[in-house]
N, C-alpha and C positions, 0 to 999 in steps of 0.2 A: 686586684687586677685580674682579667679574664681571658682566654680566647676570643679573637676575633675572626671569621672568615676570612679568607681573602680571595678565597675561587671556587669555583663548584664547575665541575666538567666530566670532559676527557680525562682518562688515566695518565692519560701520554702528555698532555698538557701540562695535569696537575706537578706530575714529576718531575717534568723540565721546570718548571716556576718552582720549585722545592729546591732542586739544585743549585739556581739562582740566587736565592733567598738565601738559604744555610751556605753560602760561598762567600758572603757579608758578614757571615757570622751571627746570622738571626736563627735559632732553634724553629724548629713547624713542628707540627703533628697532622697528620693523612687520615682522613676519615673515609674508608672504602665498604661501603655495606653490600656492593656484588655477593651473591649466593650461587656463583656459580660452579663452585667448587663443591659445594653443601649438595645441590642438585642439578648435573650436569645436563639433564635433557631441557632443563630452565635457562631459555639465553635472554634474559630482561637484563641490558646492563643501567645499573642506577647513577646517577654521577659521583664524580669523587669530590671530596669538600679540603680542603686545605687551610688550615687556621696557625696563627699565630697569637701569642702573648701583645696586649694592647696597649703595653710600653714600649716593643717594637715596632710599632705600626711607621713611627716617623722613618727612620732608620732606613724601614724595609719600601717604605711608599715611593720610591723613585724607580726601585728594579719594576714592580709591581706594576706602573705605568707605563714603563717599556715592556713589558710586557703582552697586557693587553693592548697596545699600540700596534705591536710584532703578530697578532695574531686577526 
């Protein structure tokens, strides 16, 4: 079994749907590759990617479309 995406965005999005998610009891992992801290005169923000384990996905699929329903 693998990671699966389940959002790509906003930081502030990704996070509130992370909260959500691991409040069910499902574990995430946050994929934030920003380099803005690396190089502060570089403001390119990249999205953030949000995944879950693909045994979870049933579980987590119901927060997940309230979700993007909410936004």
């Amino acid at each position: 079994m693998g990671l699966i995406k389940i959002f790509s965005g906003n930081e502030i999005l990704a996070l509130s749907l992370q909260q959500k998610i691991e409040a069910i009891g499902v574990n995430t992992v946050i994929r934030n590759n920003n380099q803005a801290n690396v190089i502060p005169s570089i403001q390119t923000e990249k999205a953030v990617e949000l995944f879950i384990q693909e045994i979870d996905f049933g579980k987590a699929n119901p927060v997940i479309e309230e979700f993007r329903l909410s936004i």
